[in-house]
Biopython code that builds the backbone (N, CA, C, O; Angstrom):
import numpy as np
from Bio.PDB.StructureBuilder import StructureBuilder

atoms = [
    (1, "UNK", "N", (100.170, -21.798, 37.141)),
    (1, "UNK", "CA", (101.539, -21.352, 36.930)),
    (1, "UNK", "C", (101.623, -19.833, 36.943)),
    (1, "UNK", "O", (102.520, -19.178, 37.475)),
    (2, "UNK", "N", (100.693, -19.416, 36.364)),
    (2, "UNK", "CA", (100.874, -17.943, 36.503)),
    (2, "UNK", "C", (101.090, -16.976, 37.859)),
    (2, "UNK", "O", (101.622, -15.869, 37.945)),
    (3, "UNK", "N", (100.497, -17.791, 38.843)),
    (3, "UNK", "CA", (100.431, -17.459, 40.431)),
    (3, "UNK", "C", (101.549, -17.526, 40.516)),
    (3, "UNK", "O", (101.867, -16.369, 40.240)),
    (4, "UNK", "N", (102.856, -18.289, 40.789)),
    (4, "UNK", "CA", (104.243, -18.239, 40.273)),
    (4, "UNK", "C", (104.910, -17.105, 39.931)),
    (4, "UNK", "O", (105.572, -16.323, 40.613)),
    (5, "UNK", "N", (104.614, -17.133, 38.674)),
    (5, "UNK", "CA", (104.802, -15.961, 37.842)),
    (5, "UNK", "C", (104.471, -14.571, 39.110)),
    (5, "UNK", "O", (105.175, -13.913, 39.875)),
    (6, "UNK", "N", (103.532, -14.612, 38.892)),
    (6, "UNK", "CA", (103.276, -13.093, 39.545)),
    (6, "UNK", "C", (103.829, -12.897, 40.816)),
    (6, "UNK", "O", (104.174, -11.780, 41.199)),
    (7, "UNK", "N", (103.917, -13.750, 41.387)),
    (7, "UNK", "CA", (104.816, -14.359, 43.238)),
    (7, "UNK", "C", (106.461, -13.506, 42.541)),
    (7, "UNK", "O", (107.041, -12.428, 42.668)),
    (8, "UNK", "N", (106.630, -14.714, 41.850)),
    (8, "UNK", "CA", (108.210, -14.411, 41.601)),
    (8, "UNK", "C", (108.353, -12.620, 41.093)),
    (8, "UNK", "O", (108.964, -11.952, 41.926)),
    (9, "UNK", "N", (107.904, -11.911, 39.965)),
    (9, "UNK", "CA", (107.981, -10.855, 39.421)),
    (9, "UNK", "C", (107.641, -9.512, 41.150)),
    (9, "UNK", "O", (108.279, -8.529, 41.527)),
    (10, "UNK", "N", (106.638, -10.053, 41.595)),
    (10, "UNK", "CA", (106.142, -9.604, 42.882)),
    (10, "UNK", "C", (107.616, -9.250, 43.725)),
    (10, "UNK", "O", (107.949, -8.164, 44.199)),
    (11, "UNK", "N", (108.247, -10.333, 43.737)),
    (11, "UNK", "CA", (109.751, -10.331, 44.735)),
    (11, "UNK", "C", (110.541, -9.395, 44.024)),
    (11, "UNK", "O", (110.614, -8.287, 44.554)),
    (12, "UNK", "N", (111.206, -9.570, 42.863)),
    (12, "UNK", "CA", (111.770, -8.854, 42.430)),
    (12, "UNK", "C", (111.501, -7.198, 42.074)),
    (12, "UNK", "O", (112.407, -6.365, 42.102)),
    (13, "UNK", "N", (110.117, -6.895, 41.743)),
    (13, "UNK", "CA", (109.629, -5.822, 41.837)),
    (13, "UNK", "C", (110.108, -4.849, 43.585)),
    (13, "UNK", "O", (110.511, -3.693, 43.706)),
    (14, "UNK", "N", (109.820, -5.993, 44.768)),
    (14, "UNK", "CA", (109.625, -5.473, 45.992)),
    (14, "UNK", "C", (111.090, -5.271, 46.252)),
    (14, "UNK", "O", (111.637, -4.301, 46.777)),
    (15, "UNK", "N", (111.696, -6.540, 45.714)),
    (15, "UNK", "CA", (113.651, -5.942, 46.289)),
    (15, "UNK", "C", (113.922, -4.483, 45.713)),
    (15, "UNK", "O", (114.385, -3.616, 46.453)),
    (16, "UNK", "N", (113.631, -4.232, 44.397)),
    (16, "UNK", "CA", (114.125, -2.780, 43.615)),
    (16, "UNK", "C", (113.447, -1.896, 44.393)),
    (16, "UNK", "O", (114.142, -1.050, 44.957)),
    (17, "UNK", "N", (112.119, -1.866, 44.596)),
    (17, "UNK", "CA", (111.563, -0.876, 45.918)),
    (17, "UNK", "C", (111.964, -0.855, 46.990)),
    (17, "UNK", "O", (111.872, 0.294, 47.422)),
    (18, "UNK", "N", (112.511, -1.731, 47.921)),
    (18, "UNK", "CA", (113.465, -2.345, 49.145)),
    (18, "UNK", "C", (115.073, -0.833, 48.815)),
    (18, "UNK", "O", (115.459, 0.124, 49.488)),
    (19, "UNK", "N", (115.337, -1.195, 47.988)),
    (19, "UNK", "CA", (116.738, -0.914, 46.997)),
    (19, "UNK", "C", (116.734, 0.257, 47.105)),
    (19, "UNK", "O", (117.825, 0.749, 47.394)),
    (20, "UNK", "N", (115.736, 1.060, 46.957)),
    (20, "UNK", "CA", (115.248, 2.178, 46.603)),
    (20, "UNK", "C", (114.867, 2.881, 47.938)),
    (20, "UNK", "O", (115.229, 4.046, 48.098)),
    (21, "UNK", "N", (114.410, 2.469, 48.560)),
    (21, "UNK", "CA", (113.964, 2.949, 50.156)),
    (21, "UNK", "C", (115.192, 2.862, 51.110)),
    (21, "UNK", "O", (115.418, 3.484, 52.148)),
    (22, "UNK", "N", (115.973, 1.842, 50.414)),
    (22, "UNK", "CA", (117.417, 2.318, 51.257)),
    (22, "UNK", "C", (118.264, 3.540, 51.460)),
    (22, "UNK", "O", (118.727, 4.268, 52.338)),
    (23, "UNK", "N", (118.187, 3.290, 49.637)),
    (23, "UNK", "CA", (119.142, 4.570, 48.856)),
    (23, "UNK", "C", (118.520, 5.688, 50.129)),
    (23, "UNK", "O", (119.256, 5.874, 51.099)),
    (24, "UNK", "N", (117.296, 6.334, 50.083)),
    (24, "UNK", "CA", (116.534, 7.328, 50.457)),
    (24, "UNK", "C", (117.043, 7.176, 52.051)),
    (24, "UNK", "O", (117.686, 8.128, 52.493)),
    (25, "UNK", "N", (116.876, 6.409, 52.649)),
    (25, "UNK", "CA", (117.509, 6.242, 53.939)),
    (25, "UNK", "C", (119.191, 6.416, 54.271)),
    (25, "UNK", "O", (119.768, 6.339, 55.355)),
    (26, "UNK", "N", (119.700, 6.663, 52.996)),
    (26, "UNK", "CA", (121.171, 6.516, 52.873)),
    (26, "UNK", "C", (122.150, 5.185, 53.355)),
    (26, "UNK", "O", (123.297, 5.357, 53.769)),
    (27, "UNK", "N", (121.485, 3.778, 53.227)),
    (27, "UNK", "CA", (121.703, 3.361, 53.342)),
    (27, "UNK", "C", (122.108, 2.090, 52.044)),
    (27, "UNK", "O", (121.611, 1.024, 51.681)),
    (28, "UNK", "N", (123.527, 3.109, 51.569)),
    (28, "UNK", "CA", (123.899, 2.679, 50.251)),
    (28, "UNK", "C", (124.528, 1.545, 49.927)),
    (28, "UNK", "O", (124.560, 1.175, 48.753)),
    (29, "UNK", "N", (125.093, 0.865, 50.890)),
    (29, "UNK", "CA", (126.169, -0.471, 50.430)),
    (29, "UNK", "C", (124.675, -1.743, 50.437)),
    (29, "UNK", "O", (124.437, -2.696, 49.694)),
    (30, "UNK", "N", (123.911, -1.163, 51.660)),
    (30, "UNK", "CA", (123.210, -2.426, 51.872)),
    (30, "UNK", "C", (122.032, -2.104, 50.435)),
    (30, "UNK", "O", (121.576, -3.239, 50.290)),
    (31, "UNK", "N", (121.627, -1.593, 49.811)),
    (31, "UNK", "CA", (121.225, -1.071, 49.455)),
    (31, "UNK", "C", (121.590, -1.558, 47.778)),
    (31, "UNK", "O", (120.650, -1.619, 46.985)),
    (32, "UNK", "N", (122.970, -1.885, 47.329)),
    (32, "UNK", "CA", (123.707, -2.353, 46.445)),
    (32, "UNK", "C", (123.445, -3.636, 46.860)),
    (32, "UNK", "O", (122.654, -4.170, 46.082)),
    (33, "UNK", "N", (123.875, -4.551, 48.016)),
    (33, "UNK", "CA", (124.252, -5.741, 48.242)),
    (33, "UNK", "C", (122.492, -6.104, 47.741)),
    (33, "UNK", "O", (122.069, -7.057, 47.086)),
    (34, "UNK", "N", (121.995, -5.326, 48.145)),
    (34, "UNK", "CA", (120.393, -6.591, 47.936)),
    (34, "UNK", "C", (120.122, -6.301, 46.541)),
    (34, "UNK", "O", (119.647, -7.274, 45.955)),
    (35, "UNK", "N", (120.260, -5.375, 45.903)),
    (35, "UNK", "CA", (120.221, -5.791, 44.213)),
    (35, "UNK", "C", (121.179, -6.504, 43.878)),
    (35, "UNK", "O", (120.461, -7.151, 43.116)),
    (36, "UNK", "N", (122.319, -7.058, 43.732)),
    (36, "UNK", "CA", (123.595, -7.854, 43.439)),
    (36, "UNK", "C", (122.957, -9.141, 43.822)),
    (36, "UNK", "O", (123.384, -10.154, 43.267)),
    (37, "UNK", "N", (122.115, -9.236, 44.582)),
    (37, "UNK", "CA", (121.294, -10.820, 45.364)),
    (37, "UNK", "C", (120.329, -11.121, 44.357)),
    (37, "UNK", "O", (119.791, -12.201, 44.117)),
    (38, "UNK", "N", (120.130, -9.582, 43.586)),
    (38, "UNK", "CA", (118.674, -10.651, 42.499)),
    (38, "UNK", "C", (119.513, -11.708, 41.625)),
    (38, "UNK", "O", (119.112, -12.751, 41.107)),
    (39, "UNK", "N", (120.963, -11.060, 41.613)),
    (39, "UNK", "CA", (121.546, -12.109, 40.373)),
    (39, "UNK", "C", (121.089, -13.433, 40.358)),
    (39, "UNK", "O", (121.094, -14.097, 39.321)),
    (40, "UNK", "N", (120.528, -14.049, 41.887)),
    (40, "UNK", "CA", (120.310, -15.539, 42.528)),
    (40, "UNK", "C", (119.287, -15.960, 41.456)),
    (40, "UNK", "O", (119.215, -17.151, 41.152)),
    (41, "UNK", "N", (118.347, -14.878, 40.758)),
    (41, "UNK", "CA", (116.852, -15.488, 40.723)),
    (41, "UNK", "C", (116.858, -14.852, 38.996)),
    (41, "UNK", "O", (115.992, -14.177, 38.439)),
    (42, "UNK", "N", (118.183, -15.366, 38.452)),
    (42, "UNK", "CA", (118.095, -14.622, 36.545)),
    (42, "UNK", "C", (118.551, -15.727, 36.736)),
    (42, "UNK", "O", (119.098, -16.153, 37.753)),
    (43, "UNK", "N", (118.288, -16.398, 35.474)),
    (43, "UNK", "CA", (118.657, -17.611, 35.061)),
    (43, "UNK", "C", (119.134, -17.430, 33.378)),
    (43, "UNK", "O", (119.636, -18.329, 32.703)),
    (44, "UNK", "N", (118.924, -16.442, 33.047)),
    (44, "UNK", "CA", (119.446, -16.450, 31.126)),
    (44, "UNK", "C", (120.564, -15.720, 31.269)),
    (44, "UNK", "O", (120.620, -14.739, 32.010)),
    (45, "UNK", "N", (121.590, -16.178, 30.525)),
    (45, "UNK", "CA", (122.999, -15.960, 30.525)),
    (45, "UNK", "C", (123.451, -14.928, 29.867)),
    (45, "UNK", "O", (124.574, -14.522, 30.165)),
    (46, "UNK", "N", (122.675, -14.236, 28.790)),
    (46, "UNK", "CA", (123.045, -13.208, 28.043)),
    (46, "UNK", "C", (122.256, -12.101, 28.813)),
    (46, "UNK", "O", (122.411, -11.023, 28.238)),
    (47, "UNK", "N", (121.337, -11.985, 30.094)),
    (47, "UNK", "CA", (121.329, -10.837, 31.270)),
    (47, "UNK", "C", (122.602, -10.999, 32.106)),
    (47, "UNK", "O", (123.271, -10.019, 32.434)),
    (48, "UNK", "N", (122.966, -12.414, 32.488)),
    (48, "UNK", "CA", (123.204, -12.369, 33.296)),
    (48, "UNK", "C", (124.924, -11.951, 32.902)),
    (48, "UNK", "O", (125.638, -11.906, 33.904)),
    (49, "UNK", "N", (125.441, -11.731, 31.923)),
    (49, "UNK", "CA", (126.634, -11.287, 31.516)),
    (49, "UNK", "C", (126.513, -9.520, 31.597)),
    (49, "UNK", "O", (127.358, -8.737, 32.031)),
    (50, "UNK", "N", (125.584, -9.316, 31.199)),
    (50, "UNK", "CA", (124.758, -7.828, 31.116)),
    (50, "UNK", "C", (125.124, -7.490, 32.484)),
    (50, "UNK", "O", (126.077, -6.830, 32.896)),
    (51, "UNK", "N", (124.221, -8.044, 33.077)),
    (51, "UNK", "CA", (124.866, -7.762, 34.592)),
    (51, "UNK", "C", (126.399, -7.685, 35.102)),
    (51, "UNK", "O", (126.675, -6.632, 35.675)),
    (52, "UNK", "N", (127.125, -8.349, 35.020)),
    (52, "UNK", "CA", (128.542, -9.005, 35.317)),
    (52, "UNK", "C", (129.170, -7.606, 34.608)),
    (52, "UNK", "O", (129.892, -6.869, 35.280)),
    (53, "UNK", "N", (128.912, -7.359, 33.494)),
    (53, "UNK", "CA", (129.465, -6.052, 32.869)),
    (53, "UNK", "C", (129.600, -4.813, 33.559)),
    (53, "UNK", "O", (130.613, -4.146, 33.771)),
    (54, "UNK", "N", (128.306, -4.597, 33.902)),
    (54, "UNK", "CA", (127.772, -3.195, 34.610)),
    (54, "UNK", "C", (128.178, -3.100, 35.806)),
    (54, "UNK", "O", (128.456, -1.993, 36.268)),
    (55, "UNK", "N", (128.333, -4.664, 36.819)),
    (55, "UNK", "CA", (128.956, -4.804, 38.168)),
    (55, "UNK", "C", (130.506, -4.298, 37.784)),
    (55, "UNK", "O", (131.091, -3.470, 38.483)),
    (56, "UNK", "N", (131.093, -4.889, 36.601)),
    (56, "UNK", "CA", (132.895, -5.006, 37.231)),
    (56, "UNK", "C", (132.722, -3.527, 36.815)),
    (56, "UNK", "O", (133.014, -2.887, 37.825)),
    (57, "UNK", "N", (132.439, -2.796, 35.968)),
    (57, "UNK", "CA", (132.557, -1.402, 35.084)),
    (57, "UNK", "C", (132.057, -0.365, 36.681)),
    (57, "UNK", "O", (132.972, 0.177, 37.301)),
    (58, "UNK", "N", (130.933, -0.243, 37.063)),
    (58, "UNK", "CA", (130.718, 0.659, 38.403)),
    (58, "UNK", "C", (131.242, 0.174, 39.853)),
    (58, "UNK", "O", (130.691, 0.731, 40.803)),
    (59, "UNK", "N", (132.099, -0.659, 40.112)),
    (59, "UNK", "CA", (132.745, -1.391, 41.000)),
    (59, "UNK", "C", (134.546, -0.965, 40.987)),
    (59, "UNK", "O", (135.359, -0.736, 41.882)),
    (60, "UNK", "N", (134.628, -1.017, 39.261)),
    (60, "UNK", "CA", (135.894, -0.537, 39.458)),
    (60, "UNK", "C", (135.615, 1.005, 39.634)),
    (60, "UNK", "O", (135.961, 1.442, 40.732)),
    (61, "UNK", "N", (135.143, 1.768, 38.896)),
    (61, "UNK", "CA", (134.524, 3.140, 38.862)),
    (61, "UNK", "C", (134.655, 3.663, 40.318)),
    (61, "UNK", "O", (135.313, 4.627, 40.710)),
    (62, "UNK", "N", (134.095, 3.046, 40.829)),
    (62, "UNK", "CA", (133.599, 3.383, 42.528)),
    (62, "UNK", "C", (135.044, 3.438, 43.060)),
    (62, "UNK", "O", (135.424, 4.513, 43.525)),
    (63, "UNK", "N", (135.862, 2.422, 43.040)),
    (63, "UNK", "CA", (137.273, 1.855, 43.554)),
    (63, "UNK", "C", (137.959, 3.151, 43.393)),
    (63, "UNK", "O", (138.459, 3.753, 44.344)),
    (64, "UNK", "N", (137.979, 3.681, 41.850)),
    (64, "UNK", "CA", (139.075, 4.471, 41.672)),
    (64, "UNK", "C", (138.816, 5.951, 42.082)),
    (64, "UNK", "O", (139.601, 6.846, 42.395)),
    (65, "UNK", "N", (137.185, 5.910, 41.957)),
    (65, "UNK", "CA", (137.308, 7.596, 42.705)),
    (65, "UNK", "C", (137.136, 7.758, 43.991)),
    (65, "UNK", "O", (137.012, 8.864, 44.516)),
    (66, "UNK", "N", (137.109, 6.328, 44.789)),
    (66, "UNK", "CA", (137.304, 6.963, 46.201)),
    (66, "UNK", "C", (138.758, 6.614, 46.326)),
    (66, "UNK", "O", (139.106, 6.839, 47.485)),
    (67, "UNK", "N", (139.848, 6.106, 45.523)),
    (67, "UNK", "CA", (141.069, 6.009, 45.552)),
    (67, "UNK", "C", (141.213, 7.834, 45.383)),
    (67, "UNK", "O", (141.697, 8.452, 46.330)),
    (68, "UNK", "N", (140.882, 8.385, 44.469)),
    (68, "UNK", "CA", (141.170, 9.636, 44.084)),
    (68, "UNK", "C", (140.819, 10.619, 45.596)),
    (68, "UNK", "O", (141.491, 11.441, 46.219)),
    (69, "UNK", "N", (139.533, 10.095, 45.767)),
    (69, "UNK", "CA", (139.321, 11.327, 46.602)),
    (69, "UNK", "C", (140.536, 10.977, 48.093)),
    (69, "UNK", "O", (140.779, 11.885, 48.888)),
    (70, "UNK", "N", (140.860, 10.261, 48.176)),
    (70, "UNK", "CA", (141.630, 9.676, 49.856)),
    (70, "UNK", "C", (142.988, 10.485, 49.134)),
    (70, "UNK", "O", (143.640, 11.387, 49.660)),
    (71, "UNK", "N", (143.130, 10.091, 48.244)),
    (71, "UNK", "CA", (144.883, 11.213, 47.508)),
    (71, "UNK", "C", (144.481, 12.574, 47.159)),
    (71, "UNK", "O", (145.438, 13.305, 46.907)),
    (72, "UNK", "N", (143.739, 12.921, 47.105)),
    (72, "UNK", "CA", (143.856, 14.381, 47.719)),
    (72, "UNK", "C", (143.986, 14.521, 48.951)),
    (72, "UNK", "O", (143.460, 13.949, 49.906)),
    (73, "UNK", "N", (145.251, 15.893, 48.804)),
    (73, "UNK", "CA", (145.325, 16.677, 49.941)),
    (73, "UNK", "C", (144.367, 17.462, 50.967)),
    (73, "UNK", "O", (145.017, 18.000, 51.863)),
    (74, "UNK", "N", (142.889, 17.668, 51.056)),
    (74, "UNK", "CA", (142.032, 18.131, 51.159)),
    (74, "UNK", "C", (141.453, 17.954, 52.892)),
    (74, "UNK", "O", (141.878, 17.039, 53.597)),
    (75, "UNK", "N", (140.708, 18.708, 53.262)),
    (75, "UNK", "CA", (140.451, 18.204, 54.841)),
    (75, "UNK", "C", (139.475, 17.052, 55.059)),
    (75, "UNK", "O", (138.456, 16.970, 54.373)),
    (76, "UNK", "N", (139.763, 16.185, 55.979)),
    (76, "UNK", "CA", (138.829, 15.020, 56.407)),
    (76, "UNK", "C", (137.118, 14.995, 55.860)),
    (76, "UNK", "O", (136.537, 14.193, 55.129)),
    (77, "UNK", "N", (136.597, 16.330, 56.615)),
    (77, "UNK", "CA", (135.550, 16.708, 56.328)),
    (77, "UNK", "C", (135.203, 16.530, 54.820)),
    (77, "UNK", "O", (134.261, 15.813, 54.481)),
    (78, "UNK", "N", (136.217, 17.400, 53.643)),
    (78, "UNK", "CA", (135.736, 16.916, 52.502)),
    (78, "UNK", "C", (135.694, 15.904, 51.840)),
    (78, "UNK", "O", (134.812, 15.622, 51.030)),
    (79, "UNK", "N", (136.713, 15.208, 52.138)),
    (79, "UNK", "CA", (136.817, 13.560, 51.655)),
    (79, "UNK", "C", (135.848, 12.817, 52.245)),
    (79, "UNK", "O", (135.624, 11.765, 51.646)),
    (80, "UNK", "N", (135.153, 13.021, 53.283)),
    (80, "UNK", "CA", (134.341, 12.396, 53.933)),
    (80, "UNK", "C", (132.695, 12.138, 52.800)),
    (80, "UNK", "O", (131.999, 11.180, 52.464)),
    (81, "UNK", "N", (132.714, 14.076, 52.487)),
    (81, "UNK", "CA", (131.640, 14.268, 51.997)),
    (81, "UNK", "C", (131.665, 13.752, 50.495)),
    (81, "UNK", "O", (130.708, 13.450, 49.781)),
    (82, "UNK", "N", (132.716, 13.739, 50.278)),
    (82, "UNK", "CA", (133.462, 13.335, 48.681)),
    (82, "UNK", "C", (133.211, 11.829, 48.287)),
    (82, "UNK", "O", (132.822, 11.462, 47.178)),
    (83, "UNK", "N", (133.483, 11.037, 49.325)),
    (83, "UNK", "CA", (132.875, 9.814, 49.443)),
    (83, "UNK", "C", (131.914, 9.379, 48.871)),
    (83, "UNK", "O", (131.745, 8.702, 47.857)),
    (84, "UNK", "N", (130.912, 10.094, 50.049)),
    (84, "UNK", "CA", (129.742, 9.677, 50.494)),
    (84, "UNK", "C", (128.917, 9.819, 49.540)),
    (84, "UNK", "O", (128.153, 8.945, 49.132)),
    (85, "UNK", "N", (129.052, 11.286, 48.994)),
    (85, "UNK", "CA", (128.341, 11.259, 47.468)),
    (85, "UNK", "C", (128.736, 10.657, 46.339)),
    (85, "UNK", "O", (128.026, 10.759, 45.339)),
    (86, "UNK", "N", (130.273, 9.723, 46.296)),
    (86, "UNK", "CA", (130.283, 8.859, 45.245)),
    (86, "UNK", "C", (129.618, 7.906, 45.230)),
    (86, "UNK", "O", (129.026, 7.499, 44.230)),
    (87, "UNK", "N", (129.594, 7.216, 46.695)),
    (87, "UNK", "CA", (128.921, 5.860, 46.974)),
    (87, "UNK", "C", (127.452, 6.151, 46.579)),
    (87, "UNK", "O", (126.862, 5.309, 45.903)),
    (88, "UNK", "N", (126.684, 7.543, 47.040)),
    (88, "UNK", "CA", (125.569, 7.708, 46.870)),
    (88, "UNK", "C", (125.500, 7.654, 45.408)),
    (88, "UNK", "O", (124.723, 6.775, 45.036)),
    (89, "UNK", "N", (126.161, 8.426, 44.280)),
    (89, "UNK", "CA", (125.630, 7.667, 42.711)),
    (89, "UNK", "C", (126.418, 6.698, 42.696)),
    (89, "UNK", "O", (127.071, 6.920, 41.676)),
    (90, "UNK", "N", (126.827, 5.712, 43.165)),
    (90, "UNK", "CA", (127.239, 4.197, 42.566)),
    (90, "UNK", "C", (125.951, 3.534, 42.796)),
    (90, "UNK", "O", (125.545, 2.591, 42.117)),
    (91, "UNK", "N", (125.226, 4.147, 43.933)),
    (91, "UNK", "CA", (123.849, 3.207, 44.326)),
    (91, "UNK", "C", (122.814, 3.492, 43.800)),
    (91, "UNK", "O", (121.903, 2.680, 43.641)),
    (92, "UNK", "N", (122.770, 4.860, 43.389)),
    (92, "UNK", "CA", (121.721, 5.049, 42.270)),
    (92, "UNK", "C", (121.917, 4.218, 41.203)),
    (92, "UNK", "O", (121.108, 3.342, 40.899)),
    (93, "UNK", "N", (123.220, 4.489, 40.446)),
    (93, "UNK", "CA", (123.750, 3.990, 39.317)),
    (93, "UNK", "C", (123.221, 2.340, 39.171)),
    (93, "UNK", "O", (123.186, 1.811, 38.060)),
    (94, "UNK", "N", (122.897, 1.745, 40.172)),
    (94, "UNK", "CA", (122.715, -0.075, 40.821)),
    (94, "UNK", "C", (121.249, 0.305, 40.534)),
    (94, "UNK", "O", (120.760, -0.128, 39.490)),
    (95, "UNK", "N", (120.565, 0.998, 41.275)),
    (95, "UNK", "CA", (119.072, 1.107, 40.848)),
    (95, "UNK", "C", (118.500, 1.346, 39.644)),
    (95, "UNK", "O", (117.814, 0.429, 39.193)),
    (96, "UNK", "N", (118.581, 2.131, 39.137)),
    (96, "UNK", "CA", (118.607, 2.844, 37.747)),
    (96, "UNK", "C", (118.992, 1.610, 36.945)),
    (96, "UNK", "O", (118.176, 1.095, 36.180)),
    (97, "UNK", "N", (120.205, 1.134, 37.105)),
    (97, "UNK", "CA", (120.271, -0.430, 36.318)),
    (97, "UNK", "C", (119.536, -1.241, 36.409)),
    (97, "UNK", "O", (119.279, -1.781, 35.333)),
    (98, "UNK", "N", (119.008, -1.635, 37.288)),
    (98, "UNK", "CA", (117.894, -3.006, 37.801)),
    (98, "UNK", "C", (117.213, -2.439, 37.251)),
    (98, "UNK", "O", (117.368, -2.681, 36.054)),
    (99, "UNK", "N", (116.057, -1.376, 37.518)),
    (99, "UNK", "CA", (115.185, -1.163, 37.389)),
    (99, "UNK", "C", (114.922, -1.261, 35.961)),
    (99, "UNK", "O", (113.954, -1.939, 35.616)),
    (100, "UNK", "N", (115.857, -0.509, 34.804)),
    (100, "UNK", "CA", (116.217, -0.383, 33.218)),
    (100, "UNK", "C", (115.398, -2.473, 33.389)),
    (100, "UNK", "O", (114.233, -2.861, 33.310)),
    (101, "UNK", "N", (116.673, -3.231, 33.623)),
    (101, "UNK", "CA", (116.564, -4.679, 33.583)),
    (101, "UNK", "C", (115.036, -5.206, 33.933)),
    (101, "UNK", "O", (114.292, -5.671, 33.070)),
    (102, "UNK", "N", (114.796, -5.113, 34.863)),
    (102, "UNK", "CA", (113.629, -5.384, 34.821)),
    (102, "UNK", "C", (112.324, -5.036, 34.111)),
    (102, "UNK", "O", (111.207, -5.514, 34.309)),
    (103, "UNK", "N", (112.792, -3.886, 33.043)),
    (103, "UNK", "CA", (111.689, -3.559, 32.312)),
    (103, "UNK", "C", (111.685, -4.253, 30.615)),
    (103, "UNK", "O", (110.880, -4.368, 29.691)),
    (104, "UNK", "N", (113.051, -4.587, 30.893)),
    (104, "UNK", "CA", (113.307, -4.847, 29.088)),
    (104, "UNK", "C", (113.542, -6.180, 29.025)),
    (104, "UNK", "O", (113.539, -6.815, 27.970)),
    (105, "UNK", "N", (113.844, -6.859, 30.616)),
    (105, "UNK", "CA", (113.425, -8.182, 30.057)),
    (105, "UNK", "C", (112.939, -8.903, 31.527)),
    (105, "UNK", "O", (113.207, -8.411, 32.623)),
    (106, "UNK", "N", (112.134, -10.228, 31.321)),
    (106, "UNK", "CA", (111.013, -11.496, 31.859)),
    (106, "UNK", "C", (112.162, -11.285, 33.061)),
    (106, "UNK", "O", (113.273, -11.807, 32.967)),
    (107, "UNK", "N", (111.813, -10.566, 34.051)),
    (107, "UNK", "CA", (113.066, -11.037, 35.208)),
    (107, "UNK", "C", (112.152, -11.586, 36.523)),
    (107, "UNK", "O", (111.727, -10.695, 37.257)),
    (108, "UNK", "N", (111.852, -12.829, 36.840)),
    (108, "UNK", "CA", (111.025, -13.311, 37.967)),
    (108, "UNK", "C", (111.647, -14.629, 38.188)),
    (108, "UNK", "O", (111.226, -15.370, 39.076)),
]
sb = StructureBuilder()
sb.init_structure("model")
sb.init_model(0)
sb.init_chain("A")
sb.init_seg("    ")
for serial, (resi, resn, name, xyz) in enumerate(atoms, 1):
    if name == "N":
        sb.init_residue(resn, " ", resi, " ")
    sb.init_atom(name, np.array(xyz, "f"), 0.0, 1.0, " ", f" {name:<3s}", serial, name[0])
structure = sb.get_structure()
């Protein structure tokens, strides 16, 4: 059973590194979407609310400041860049979370 164990912890370890090699590639949504996929493989309900929290809380977060940045008056160029670096810490913000999760509790 332990082979299991270490298989499963193995996957989840490799998605947050996956997660992480995106970010660095700037490849931030996909990058979010494959941590949001570990939710498949938690099975205890008091993470998995933990989770659900931190999703709707940096989801709406994300929503409203690229709502903000598109209502400014400002040139293309900066809203562009204004974006891009929100999305870029929403995806940290996703890593930095998993990663926290996976240390403080049995996640395989």
């Amino acid at each position: 059973m332990g082979g299991i164990h270490r298989m499963s912890k193995e996957f989840v370890d490799n998605e947050i590194d996956e997660a992480h090699h995106l970010i660095k590639q700037g490849a931030y949504e996909q990058a979010v979407n494959n941590l949001k996929d570990l939710k498949m493989r938690i099975h205890e309900q008091t993470v998995l609310d933990e989770i659900k929290t931190f999703e709707e809380e940096h989801d709406t977060k994300l929503q409203q400041r690229l709502k903000n940045i598109e209502g400014n008056n400002e040139d293309p160029l900066r809203k562009q860049n204004d974006g891009a670096e929100q999305v870029s810490k929403y995806a940290r913000a996703y890593l930095s979370f998993y990663d926290k999760l996976r240390k403080e509790h049995e996640i395989y």
